[in-house]
C-alpha positions in Angstrom: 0.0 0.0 0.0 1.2 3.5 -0.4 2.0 5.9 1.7 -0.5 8.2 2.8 -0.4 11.3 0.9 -3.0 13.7 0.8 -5.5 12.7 -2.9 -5.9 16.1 -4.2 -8.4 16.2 -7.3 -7.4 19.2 -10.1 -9.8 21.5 -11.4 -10.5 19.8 -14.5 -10.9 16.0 -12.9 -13.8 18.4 -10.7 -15.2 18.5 -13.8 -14.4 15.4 -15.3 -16.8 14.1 -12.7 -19.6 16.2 -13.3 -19.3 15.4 -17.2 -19.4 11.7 -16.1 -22.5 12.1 -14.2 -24.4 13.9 -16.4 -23.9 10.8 -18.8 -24.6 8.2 -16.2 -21.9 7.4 -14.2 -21.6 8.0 -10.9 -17.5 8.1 -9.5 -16.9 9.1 -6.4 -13.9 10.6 -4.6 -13.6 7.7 -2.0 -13.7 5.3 -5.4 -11.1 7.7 -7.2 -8.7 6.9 -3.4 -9.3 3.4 -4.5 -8.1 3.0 -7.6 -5.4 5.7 -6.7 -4.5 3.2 -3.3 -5.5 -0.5 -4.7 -5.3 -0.4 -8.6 -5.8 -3.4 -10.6 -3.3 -2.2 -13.2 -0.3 0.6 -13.4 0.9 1.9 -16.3 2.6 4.6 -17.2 1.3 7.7 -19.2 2.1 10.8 -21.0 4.5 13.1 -18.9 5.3 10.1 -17.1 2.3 9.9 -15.5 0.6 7.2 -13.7 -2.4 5.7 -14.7 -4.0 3.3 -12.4 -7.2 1.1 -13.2 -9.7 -0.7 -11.5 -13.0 -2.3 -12.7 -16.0 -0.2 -13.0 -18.7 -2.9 -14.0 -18.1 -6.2 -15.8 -17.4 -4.4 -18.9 -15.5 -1.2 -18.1 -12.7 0.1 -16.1 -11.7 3.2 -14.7 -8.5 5.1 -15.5 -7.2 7.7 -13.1 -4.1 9.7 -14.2 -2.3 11.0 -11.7 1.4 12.8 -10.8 2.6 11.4 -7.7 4.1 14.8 -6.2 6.6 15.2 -3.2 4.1 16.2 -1.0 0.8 14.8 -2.7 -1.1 12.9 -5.2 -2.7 15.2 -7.5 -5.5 13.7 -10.0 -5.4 15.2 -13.4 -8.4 13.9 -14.6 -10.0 10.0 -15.2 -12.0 8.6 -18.2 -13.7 5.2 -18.3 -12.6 2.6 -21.2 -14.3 -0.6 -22.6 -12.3 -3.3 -20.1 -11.5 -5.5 -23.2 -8.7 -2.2 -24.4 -7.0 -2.0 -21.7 -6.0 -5.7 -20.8 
């Protein structure tokens, strides 16, 4: 398990959440500390940013990208993806 650094969400994964919402998905910031804490997957992303996953529903997973700072864990922003892509 990680240490435990303070999950700080950016403006735009605020918004990332609302967006989701408002087209039927419902992610939570205690589900966002989960896939952040216990991922099923790591990989690593654009700027060399982490990407952890964890399974949504049986056919979908959710990707959190994230810059493990110093002093924090800030979340740029997370998008769901068909589980079948990303495995």
């Amino acid at each position: 398990m990680m240490n435990e650094k303070k999950i700080e969400l950016s403006n735009h994964a605020v918004l990332k959440i609302e967006v989701l919402r408002r087209h039927g998905i419902t992610i939570d910031e205690d589900f966002i500390n989960k896939v952040i804490t216990s991922p099923d997957k790591i990989d690593i992303g654009y700027k060399e940013r982490l990407v952890a996953q964890k399974e949504l529903d049986k056919d979908h997973v959710l990707r959190v990208v994230y810059e493990n700072k110093p002093d924090r864990i800030l979340v740029v922003t997370m998008y769901p993806g068909r589980k079948e892509r990303y495995e």
